[in-house]
N, C-alpha and C positions, 0 to 999 in steps of 0.2 A: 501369500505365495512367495515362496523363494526366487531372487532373479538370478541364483548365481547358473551355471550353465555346464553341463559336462568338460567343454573345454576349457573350464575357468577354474574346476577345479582337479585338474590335472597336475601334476609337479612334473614337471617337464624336461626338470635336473636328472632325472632316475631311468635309466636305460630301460624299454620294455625288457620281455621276457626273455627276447630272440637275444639283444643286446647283452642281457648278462650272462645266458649262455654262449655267446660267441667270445664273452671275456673270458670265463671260465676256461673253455677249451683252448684258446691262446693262454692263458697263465699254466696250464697243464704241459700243452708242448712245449713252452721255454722250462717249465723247470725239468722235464724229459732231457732236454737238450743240453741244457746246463749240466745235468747230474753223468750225461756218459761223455761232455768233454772234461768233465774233473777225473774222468779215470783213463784221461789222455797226459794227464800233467807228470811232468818229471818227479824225481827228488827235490832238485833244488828249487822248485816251484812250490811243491808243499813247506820246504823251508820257510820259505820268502814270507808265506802267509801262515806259519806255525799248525799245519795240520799235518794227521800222518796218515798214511795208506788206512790202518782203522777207521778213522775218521770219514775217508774217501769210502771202504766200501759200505760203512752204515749210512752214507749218502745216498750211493748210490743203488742201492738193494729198497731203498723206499719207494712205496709205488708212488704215481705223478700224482696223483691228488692229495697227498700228505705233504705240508708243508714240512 
């Protein structure tokens, strides 16, 4: 007979269900967020980081759960 116990083999490291969907939906509204303050940035802001308006709207035309 096994002594090991439900609790014992549990990994404890690994966020239940709820947890990786409440990551998931926080990783979604930052990059939501991210992606329509990049279409607040100047010119010489896209300079500064070598991107161009192209760059910004195929950014920002991606829906939040595409990386």
């Amino acid at each position: 007979m096994s002594t090991l116990t439900h609790e014992s083999m549990t990994n404890h490291h690994v966020p239940g269900i709820w947890g990786q969907l409440s990551e998931t939906v926080h990783l979604w509204r930052r990059r939501h967020q991210a992606r329509r303050e990049l279409t607040h940035w100047t010119e010489r802001d896209l300079h500064d980081v070598g991107l161009t308006w192209s760059d910004i709207v195929r950014e920002a035309e991606k829906p939040f759960w595409r990386a």
